[in-house]
Structure formats: structure tokens, C-alpha cells
C-alpha positions as CSV (number, residue, x, y, z in Angstrom):
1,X,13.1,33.3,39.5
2,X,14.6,32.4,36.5
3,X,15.1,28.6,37.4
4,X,11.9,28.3,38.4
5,X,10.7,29.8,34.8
6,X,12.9,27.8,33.1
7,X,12.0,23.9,35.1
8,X,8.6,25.3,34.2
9,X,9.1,25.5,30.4
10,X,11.2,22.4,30.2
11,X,8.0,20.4,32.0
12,X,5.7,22.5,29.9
13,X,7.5,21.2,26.9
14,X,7.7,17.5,28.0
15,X,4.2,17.5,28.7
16,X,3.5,18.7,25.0
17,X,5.8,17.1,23.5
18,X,4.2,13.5,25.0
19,X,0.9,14.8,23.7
20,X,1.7,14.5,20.6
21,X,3.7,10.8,20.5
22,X,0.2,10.2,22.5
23,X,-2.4,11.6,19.5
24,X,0.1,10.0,16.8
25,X,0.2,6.4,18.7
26,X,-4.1,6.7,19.0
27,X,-4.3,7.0,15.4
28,X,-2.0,4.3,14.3
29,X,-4.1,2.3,16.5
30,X,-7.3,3.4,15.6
31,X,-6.2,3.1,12.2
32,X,-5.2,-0.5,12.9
33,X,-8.9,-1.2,14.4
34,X,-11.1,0.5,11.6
35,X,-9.1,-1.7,9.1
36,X,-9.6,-4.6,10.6
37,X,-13.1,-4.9,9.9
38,X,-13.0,-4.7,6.3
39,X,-10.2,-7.7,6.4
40,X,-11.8,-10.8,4.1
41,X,-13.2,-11.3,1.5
42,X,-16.2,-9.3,-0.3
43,X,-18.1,-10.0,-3.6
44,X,-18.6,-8.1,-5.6
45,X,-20.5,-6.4,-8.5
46,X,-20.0,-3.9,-11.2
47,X,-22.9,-4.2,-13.0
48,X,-21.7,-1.8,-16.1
49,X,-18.2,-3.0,-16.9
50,X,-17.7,-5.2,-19.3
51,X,-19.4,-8.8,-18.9
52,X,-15.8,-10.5,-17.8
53,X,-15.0,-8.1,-15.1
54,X,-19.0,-7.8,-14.0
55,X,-18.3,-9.8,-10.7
56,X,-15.6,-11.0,-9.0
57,X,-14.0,-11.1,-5.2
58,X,-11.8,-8.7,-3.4
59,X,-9.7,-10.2,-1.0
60,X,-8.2,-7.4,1.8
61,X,-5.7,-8.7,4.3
62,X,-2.5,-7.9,6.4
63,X,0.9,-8.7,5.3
64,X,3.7,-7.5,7.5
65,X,1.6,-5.0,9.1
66,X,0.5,-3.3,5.9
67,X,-2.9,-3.6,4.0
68,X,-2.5,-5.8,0.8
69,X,-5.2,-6.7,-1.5
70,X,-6.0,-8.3,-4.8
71,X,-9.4,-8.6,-7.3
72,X,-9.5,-12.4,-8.2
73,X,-11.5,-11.8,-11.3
74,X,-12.8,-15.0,-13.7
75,X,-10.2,-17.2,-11.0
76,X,-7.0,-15.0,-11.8
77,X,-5.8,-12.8,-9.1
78,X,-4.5,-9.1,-9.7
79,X,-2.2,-7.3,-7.0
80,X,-4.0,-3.8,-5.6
81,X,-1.6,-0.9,-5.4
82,X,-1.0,2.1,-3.9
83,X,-3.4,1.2,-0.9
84,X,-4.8,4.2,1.3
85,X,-7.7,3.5,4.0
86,X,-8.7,6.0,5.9
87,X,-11.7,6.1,8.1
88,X,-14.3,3.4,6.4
89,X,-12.7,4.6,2.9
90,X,-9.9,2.5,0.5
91,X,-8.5,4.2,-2.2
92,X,-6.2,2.3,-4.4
93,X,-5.4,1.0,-7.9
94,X,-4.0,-2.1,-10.0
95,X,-3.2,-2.5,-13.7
96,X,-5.7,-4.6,-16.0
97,X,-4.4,-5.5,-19.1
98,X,-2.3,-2.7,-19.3
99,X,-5.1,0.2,-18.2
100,X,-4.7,1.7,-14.6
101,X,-8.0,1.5,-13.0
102,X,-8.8,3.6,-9.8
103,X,-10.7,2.0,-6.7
104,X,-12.6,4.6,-4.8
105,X,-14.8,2.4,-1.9
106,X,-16.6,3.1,1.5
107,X,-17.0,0.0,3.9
108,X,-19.8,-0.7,6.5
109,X,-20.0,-3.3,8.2
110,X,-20.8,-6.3,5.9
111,X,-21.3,-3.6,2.8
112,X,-18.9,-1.8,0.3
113,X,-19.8,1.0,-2.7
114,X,-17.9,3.5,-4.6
115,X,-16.2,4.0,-7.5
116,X,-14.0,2.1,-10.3
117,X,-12.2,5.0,-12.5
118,X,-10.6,4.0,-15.8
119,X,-9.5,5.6,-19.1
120,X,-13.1,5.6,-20.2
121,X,-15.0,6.8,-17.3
122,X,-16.5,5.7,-14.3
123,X,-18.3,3.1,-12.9
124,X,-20.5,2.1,-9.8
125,X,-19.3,-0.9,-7.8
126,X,-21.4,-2.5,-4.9
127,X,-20.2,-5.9,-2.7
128,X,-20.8,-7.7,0.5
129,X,-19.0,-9.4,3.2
130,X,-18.3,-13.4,2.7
């Protein structure tokens, strides 16, 4: 009686135990796929910041399996940091002149909007898909 309780426990825990290396290899993929789509290049528009950083491009690729991206504002390109996206949402931040500004944006399709936080407040950023 015991062996049969304990074959039971060890399959029981097997089975669980490939559950979860299951769930976590789903979301790495499904991870992968959401990001995919926002991969390119997006203008776009913040309408209130000051007239040199009003429009520009955001460039979001893949780089040795990780998300990297950059603003290419007035032709000069600035690294992103600190890159989190998470279901249709990127959250990151790069240095301008020496002020950290936040990037706070939700993706559709061919559409992006959010938020750019900085030292003195925050602003409302809109783009599309190239």
C-alpha cells in the first residue's frame, strides 16, 4: 500500500512539476509574439514638449533575443533603457541631456499612446506605425 502511495505522489509530482515548465515556456512565447508586432519604426508626436523634441521616430527591434530601442530625435539617435513590455504595454527610459525621462506607452496594431515623465511633469505622446 505504501509503494503504490508513494509511485502515486512521485507521478503526481512530475505531472505538476511539467505544468509549470509548460505555463512558464507559454509565456516566454507569448511574450515573444505580442512583441513582435510592435517591432519597427513608429512616428511620433508629443505635441507639448519643447519644439525640438515635438516629433521624432522610435525605432523597437531585437538584438540578441532582447527588446532594444532608441528615439532618433532632430537625426540623433538616443539608446532606450530599462525596457519592460508586457502585454501591448512598454515601459522604459533614456537620458536627454542629462534628465531621465520615463516612457509609459500602449501599442495597437499600427497605433501607440501614453505617457513621457520628466523632472517637470508629464506629457501625452501619440505615434503610428511606418
Amino acid at each position: 500500500m505504501k509503494k503504490v502511495a508513494l509511485k502515486s505522489l512521485i507521478v503526481l509530482s512530475i505531472v505538476v512539476m511539467s505544468s509549470f515548465t509548460m505555463a512558464e515556456n507559454f509565456t516566454v512565447a507569448e511574450s515573444f509574439m505580442g512583441m513582435k508586432k510592435i517591432l519597427g519604426e513608429w512616428d511620433y508626436s508629443i505635441p507639448d514638449a519643447p519644439y525640438e523634441y515635438q516629433k521624432g521616430v522610435l525605432v523597437l527591434k531585437k538584438v540578441d533575443g532582447e527588446l532594444s530601442g532608441e528615439m532618433i530625435i532632430g537625426g540623433q539617435g538616443t539608446p532606450m533603457e530599462e525596457m519592460v513590455y508586457e502585454k501591448n504595454n512598454l515601459k522604459a527610459m533614456m537620458n536627454v541631456q542629462g534628465e531621465t525621462v520615463r516612457f509609459n506607452l500602449n501599442f495597437t496594431k499600427k497605433a501607440l499612446e501614453g505617457t513621457v515623465s520628466y523632472s517637470q511633469g508629464s506629457l501625452g505622446i501619440t505615434g503610428t506605425k511606418k
